[in-house]
N, C-alpha and C positions, 0 to 999 in steps of 0.2 A: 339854632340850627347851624351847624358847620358847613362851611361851601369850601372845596375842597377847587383849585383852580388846577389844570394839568395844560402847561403854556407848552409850546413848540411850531415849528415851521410845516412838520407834516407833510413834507415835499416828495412822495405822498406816505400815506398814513402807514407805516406796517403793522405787523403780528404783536411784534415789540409793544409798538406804540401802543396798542390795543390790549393788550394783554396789565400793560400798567392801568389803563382808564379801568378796565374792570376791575383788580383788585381797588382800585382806589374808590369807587364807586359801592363795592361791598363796606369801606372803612365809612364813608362821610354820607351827609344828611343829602348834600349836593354836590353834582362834579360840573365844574364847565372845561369845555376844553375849547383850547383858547390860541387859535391859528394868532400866529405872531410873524409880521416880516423882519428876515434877518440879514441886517448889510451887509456881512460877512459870507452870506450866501447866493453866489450871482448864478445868472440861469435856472430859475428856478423851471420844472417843470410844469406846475400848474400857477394858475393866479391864485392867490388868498380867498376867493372867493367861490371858486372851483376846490378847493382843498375843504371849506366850511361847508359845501356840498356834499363831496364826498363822503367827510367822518359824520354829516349827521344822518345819511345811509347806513355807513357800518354800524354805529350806536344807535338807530330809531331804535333798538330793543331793549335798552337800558333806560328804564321811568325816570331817574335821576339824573339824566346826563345832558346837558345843554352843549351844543357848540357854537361859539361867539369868534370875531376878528375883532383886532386890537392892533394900531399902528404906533403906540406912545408905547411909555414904560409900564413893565409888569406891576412892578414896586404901586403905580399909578392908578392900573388898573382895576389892584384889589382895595383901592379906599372903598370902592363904592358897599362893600361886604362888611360884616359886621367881627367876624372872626377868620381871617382868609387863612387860609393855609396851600400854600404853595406845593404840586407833588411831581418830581422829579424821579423819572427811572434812569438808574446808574447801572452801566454796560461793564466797565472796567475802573481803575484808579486813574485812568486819566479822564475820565469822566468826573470822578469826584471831586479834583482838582478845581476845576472849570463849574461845577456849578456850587463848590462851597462858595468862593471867590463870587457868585452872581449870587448867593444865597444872603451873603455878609451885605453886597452893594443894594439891595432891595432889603434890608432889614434897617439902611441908615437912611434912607430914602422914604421910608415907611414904616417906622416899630413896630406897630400894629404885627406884622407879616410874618407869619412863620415859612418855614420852608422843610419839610418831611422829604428824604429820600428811598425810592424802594430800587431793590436791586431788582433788577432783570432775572427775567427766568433765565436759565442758562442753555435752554433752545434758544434764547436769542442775543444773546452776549454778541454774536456778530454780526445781529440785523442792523442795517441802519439803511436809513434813506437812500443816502446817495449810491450805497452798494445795488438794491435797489433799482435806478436808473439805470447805473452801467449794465448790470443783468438783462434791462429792459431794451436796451438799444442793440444785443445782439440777438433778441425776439426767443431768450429763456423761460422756463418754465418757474410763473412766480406764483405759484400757488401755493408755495410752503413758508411767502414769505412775505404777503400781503392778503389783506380781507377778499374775500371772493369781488365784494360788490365793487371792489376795482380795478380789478383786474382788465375790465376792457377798456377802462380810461386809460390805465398805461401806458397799455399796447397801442392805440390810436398814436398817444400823442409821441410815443417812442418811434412810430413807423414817419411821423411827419418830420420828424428829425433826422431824418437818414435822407 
């Protein structure tokens, strides 16, 4: 069996995001997707543990798809798998930049570990999270840019921040 990991912060989940877990989920035997805290990202809008709420909302329809939190290393994470294969969706070439470079340090970290890239569908080349937020804080219409089922968490937690 292939388990197919799809790691990210998910702050919160988009179309994007969702759009790769499904193809990748049609390729592999199993998908977990795999809320990860990132240093580099301050102010997150949800906890790790509201975000694993979240995406196992938007996926309860996919049989294959687990969502799990992880505060170590990715590289780390996939020992427990017997074949892990890593699935990264790439937005642009500066995306590919940054996760070959993360793809290479968890493949020295772990050999085992492969890392697959899918591009993005190119409706969403410019979805990304944080755009996302800023949208949310001036109380936009995010329906074309996040799963329905979270749409009112947004908006809650976007109004408490103002």
């Amino acid at each position: 069996m292939r388990t197919a990991i799809c790691p990210g912060s998910f702050d919160p989940i988009t179309l994007g995001h969702l759009n790769i877990i499904r193809r990748t989920a049609r390729i592999f035997d199993e998908v977990v997707v795999l809320v990860m805290f990132n240093a580099s990202k301050t102010s997150p809008m949800f906890t790790i543990d509201e975000r694993v709420e979240q995406i196992g909302r938007v996926v309860a329809h996919l049989s294959n798809v687990t969502v799990e939190s992880y505060g170590g290393l990715l590289a780390e994470y996939a020992r427990r798998f017997e074949h892990p294969v890593i699935v990264k969706g790439l937005r642009a070439s500066t995306d590919f930049e940054n996760e070959f470079q993360m793809a290479q340090i968890n493949k020295s970290i772990n050999p085992a570990l492969e890392t697959m890239f899918l591009t993005s569908s190119e409706k969403y080349t410019f979805l990304s999270s944080s755009m996302v937020r800023e949208l949310a804080s001036y109380g936009a219409d995010l329906s074309t840019f996040v799963p329905r089922e979270v749409i009112g968490d947004i908006q809650k937690k976007a109004k408490r921040g103002k």
